[in-house]
C-alpha positions as CSV (number, residue, x, y, z in Angstrom):
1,X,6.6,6.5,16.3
2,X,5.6,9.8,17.8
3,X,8.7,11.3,19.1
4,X,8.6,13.9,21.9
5,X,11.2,16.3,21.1
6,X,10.8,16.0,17.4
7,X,8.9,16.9,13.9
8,X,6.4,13.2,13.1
9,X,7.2,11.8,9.9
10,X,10.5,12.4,9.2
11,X,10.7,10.1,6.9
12,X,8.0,11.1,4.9
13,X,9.5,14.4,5.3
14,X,12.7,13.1,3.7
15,X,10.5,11.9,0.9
16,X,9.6,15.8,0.1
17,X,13.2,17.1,0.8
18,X,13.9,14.9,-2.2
19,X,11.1,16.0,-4.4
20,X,12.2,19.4,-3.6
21,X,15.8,18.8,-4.6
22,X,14.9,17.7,-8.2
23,X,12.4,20.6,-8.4
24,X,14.9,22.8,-8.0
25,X,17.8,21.1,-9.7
26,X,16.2,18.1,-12.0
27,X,16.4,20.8,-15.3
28,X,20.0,20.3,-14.8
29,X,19.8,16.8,-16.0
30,X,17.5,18.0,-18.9
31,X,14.5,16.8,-16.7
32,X,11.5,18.9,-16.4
33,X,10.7,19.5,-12.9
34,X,6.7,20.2,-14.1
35,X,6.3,16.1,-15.1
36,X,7.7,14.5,-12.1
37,X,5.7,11.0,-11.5
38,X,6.4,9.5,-8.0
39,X,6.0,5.3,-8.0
40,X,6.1,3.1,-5.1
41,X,5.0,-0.3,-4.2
42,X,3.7,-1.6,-0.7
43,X,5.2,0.5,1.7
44,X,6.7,2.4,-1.1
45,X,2.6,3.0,-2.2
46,X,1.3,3.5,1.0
47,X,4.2,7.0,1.4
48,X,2.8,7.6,-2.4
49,X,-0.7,7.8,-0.7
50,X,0.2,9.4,2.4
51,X,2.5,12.3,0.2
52,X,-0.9,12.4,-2.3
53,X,-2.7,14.4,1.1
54,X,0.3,16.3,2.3
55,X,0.1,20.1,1.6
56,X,4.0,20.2,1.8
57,X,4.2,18.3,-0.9
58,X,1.9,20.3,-3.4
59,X,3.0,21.3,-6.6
60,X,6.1,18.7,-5.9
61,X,4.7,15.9,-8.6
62,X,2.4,15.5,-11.4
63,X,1.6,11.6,-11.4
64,X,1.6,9.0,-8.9
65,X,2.0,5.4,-9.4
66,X,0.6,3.2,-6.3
67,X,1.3,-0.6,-6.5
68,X,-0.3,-2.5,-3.9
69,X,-1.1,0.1,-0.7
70,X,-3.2,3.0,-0.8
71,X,-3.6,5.6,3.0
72,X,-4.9,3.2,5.3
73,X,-1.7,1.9,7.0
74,X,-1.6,5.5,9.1
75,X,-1.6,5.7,12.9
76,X,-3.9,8.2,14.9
77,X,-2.1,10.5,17.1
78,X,-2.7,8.9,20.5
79,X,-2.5,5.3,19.2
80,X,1.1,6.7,18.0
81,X,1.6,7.9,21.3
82,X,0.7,4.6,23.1
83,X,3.0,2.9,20.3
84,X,5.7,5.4,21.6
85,X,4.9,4.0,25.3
86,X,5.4,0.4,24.3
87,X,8.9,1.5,22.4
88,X,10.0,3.2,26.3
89,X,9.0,0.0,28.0
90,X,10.4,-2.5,26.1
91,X,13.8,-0.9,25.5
92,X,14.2,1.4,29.2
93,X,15.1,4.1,26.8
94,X,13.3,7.5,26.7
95,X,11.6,8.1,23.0
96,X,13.9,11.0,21.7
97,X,16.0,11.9,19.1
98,X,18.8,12.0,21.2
99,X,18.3,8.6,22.7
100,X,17.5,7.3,19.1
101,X,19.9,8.2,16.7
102,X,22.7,6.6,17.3
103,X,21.0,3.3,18.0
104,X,22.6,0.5,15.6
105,X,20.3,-0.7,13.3
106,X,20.5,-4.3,14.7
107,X,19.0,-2.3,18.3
108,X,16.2,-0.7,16.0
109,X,15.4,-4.0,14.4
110,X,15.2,-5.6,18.2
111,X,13.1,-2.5,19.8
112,X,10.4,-3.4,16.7
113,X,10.3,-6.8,16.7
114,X,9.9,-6.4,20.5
115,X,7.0,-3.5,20.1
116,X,4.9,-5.9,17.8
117,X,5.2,-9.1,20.3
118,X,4.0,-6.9,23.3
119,X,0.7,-5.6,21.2
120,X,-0.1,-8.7,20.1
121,X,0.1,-10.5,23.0
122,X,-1.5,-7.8,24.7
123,X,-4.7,-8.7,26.5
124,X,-6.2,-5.0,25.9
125,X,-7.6,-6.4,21.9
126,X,-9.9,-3.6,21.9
127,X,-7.3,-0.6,23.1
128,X,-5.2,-2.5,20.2
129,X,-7.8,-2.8,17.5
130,X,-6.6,-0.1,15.2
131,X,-3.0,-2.2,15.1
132,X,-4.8,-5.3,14.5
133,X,-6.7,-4.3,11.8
134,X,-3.9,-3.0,9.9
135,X,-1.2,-5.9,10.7
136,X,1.5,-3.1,11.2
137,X,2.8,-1.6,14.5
138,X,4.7,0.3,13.2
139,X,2.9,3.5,10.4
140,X,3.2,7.0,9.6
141,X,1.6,9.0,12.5
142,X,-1.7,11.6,11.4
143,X,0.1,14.6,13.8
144,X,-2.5,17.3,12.5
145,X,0.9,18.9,10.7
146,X,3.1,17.4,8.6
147,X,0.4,14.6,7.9
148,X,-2.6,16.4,8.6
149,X,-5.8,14.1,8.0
150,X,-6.2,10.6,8.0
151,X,-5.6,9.3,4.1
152,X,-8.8,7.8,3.5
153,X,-10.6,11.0,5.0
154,X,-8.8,13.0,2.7
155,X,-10.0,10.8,-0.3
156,X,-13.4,10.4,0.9
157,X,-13.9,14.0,0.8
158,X,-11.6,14.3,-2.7
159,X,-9.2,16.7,-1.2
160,X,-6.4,15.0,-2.3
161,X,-3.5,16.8,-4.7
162,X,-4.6,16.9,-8.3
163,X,-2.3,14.8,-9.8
164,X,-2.4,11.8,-12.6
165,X,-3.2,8.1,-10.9
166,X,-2.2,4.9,-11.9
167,X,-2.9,2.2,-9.0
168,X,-3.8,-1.3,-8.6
169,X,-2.9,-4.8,-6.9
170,X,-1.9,-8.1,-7.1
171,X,-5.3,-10.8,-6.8
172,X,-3.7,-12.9,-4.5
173,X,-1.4,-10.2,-2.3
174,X,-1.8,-11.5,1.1
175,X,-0.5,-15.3,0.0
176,X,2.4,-14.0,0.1
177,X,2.1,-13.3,4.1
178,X,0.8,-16.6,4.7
179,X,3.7,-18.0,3.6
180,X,6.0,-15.9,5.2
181,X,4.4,-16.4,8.8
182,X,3.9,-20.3,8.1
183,X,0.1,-19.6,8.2
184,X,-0.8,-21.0,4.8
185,X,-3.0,-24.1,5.1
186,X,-3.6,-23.8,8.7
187,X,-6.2,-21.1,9.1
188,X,-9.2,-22.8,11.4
189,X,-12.5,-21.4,11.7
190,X,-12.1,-20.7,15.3
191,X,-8.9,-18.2,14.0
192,X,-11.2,-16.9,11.3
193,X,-14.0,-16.5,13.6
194,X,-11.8,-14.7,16.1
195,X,-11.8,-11.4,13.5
196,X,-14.8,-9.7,15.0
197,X,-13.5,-7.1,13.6
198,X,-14.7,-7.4,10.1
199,X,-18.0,-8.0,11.0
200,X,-20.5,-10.6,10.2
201,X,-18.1,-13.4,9.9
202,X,-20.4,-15.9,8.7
203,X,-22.1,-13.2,6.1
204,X,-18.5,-12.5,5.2
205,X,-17.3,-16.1,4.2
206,X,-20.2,-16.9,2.2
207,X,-20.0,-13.5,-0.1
208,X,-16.2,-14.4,-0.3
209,X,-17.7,-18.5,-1.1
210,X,-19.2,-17.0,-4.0
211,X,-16.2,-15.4,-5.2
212,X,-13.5,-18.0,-4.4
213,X,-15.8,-21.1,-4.6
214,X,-14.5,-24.5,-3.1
215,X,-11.3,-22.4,-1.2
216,X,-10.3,-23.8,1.9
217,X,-10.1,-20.9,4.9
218,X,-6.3,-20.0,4.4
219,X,-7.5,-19.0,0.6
220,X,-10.7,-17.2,2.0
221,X,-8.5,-15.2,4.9
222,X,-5.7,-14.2,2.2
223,X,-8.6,-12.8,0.3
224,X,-10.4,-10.8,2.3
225,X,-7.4,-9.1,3.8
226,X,-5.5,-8.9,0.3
227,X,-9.4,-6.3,-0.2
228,X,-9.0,-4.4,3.2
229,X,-5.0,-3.9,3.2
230,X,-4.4,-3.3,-0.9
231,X,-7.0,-3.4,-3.1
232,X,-10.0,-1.3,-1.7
233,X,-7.6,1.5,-0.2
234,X,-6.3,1.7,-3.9
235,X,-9.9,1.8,-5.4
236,X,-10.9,4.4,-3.0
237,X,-7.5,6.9,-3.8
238,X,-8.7,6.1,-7.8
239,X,-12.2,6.8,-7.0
240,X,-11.4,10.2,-5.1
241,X,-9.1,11.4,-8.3
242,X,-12.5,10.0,-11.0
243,X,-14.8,12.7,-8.8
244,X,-12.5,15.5,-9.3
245,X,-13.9,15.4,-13.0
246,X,-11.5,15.1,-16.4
247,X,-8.6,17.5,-14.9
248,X,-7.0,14.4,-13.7
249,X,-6.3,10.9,-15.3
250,X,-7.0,7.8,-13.9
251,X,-6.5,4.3,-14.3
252,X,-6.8,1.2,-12.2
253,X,-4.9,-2.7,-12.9
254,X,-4.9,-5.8,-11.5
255,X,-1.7,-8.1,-11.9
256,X,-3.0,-11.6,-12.0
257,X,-0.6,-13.7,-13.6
258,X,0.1,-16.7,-11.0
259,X,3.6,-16.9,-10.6
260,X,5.4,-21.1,-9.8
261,X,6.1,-20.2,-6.2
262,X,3.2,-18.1,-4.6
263,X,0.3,-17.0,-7.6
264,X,-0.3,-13.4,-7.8
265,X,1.1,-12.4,-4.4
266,X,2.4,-9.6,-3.1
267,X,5.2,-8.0,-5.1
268,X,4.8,-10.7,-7.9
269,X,3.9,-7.1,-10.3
270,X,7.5,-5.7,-9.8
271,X,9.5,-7.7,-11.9
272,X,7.0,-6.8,-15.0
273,X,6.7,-3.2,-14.2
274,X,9.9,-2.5,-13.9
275,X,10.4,-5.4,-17.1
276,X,13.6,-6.6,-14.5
277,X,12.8,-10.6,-14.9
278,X,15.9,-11.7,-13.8
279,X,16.2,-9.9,-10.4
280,X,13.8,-11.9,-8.7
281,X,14.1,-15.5,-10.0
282,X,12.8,-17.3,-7.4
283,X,9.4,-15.4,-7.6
284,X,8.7,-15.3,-11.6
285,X,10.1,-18.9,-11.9
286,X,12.7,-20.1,-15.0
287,X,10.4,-19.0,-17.7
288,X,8.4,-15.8,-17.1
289,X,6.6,-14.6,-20.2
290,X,8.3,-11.9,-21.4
291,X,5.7,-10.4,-23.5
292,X,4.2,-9.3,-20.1
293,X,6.5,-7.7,-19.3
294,X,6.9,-5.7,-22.6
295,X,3.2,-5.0,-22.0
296,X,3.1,-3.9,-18.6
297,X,6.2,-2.1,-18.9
298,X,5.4,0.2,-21.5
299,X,2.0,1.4,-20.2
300,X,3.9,2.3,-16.8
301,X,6.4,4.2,-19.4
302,X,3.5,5.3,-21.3
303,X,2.3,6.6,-18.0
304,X,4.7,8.3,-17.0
305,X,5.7,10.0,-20.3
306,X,2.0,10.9,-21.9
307,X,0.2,10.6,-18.4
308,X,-1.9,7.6,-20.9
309,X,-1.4,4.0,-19.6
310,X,-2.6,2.9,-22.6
311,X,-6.9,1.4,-21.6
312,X,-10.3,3.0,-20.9
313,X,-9.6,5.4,-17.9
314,X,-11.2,4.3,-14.6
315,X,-15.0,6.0,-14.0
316,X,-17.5,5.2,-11.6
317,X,-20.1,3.5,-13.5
318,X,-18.6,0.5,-15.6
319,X,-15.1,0.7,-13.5
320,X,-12.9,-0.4,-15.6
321,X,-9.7,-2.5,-14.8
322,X,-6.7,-3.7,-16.8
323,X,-6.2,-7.0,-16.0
324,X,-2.5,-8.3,-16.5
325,X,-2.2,-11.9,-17.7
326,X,-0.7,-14.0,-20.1
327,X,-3.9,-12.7,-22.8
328,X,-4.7,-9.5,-21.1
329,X,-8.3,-7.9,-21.1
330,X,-10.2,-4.9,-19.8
331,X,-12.8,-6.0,-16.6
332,X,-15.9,-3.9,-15.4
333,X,-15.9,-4.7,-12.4
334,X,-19.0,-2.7,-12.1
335,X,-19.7,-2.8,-8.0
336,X,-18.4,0.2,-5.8
């Protein structure tokens, strides 16, 4: 939220206190403070994108990883401040520091949840439309300081940090949602034709038709928001980092190995990155394939070592993308 007796950001603020810390201190541990690569997935991607245009944080890393989130998810500064309006209404509490630090987290979680029920089932859609395009109340605030420009802007105009880029998705990210909200299967075309907000609805479901042929609506919805939430914003960060010319290396995956619970969701990469199989069981089933996650484990290692993931770097004619599945392969996925 936008606080009015404090700094915005603070926690992506903490985020550069830390990556001042090892600067300073990381050669202690035999680490060189010159090679630091930053990862983070979802909302751990979407900080990576948001510290990528921070001018506090130049000079603070030399790669960035970005799983599944790219600068979109960022709040304008009076959208922020009607957020902050919301927060005072729904709580009778004034939105300080003062008021807000010594909240319990239980409080905290009650104040949000209460936030996001009061915008959505607020009849002002249009004053609301930047939430409900994003599908978070709750974002990093663009303050004109410690986040200065909105992310995408930044990258649009390729005045991003110059740092190494690795990003990319899941190709089924937003199942994961459905799921979770007890949406899946149930999307109707009167829901579907409710999004005005992407458009030529009817134009849109026959492009995505094409793509996902004989999908029900659920499939089609998941689709086009697992492109507007997670895999376009990544595209565009990758793209931004290509024009800067050869200074910077850049590559672009897709994880599309369907997992036995929900396909390629959301967060189904993590266990393979990190080559942790056993810490999310439920998701990777009894019998992941292991040689996956040898493979996708050393070119995030490779990565982060040589600043080499280990394919054809991303450009902006052929595109190419490392595909992740049980036989791997190289895609040009050719369109912008």
């Amino acid at each position: 939220m936008w606080l009015k007796d404090e700094v915005c950001n603070r926690g992506l603020l903490d985020q550069i206190y830390a990556l001042e810390w090892i600067r300073d201190n990381i050669h202690l541990f035999g680490g060189d403070p010159n090679l630091v690569t930053i990862a983070g997935e979802s909302a751990g991607s979407i900080s990576v994108a948001n510290l990528m245009v921070m001018p506090k944080a130049k000079g603070l890393f030399k790669r960035a990883i970005l799983q599944s989130g790219g600068g979109n998810l960022t709040l304008s500064l009076d959208v922020a401040q009607k957020v902050t309006k919301v927060f005072e209404e729904v709580s009778g509490l004034p939105a300080t520091r003062t008021a807000l630090e010594n909240l319990p987290r239980s409080e905290l979680n009650e104040f949000q949840a209460k936030i996001s029920k009061s915008i959505v089932e607020s009849p002002d859609h249009l004053g609301w439309l930047e939430q409900r395009k994003k599908s978070m109340i709750l974002q990093p605030v663009v303050d004109g300081d410690t986040l200065p420009e909105y992310p995408p802007k930044v990258f649009a105009s390729d005045h991003g940090l110059d740092v190494d880029v690795l990003v990319g998705n899941t190709t089924e990210e937003w199942i994961l949602f459905l799921h979770g909200i007890g949406l899946a299967g149930k999307i109707t075309d009167a829901f579907f034709n409710s999004l005005s907000m992407w458009g030529d609805i009817e134009k849109l479901k026959s492009i995505y038709l094409q793509e996902y042929p004989n999908s029900d609506l659920s499939y089609l919805f998941s689709a086009v928001t697992s492109d507007n939430m997670f895999r376009i914003p990544g595209l565009r960060v990758a793209e931004s980092n290509v024009r800067k010319g050869k200074k910077n290396k850049t590559f672009v995956y897709q994880f599309a190995w369907k997992t036995p619970l929900f396909g390629a969701a959301h967060t189904a990469d993590m266990p393979f990155s990190f080559h942790a199989l056993s810490v999310m069981p439920g998701v990777v089933g009894n019998d992941p394939p292991v040689s996956l996650a040898d493979e996708m484990h050393k070119a995030w290692i490779d990565f982060i070592r040589d600043g080499d993931a280990g394919w054809p770097e991303y450009d902006l004619t052929d595109r190419k993308v490392k595909n992740f599945d049980l036989v791997s392969s190289v895609l040009n996925i050719l369109s912008p």
